[in-house]
C-alpha positions as CSV (number, residue, x, y, z in Angstrom):
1,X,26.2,17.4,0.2
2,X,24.7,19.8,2.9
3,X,21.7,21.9,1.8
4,X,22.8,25.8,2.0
5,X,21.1,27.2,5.4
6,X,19.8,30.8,6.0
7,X,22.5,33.2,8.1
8,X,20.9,35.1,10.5
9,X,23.7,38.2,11.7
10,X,22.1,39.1,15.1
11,X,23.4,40.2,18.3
12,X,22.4,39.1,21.8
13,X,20.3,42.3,22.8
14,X,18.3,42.7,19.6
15,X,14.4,43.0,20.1
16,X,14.1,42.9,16.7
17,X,16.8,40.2,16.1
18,X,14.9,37.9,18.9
19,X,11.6,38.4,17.4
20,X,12.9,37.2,14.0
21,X,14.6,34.4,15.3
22,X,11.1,33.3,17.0
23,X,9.3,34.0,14.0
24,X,12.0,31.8,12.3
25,X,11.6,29.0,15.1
26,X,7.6,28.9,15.0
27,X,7.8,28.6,11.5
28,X,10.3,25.1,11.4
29,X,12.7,27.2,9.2
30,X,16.4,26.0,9.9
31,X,18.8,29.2,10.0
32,X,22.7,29.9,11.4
33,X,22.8,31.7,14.3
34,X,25.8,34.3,14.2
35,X,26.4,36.7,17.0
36,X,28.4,39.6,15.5
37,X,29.6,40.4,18.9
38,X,31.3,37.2,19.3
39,X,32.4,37.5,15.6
40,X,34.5,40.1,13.5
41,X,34.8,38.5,10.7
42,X,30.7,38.6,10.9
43,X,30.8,42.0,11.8
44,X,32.2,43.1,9.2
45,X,30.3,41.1,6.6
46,X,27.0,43.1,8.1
47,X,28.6,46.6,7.5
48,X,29.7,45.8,4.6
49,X,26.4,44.8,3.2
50,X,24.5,47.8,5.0
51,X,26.9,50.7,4.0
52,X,28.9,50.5,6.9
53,X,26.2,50.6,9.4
54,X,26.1,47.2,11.9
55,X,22.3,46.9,11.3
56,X,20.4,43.8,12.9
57,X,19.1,40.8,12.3
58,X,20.9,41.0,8.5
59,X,19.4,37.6,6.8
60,X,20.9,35.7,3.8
61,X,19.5,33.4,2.3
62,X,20.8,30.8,0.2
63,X,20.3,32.5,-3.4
64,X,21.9,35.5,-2.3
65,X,19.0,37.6,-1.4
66,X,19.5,39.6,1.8
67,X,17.1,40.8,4.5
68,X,17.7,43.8,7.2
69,X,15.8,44.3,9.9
70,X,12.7,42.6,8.6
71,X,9.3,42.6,9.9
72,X,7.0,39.6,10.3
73,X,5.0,40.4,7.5
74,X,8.7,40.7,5.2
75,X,9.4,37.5,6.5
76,X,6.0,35.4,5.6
77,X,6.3,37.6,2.3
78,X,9.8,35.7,1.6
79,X,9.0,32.3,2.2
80,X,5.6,32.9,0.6
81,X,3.4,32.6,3.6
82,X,1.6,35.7,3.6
């Protein structure tokens, strides 16, 4: 059985989508990478869950909870490292 990962829907050119993916990476957190460029099916997920709008990084987590365009601080708050 393979333990449910985090999805991280991100594109390419995303300031804010690189800095959560380091913040991700310097914190040994394993996460999908899915560029919604590359995608549709992904795309659409994303707007779907923001209201139509393609707002990045969106991150799910394994219980359902959902993240958009997080900061640091949202992020240590989540996996209780603030």
């Amino acid at each position: 059985m393979t333990q449910q990962q985090i999805k991280v829907y991100a594109t390419s050119w995303c300031g804010d989508c690189r800095r959560a993916k380091r913040w991700l990476d310097e914190h040994h957190i394993a996460y999908d990478y899915i560029d919604i460029e590359k995608d549709e099916q992904a795309a659409a997920y994303v707007m779907q869950v923001n209201g139509g709008l393609r707002s990045v990084p969106t991150i799910v987590f394994p219980d359902g909870s959902v993240l958009v365009e997080p900061s640091n601080r949202e992020l240590a708050q989540k996996f209780g490292l603030s």
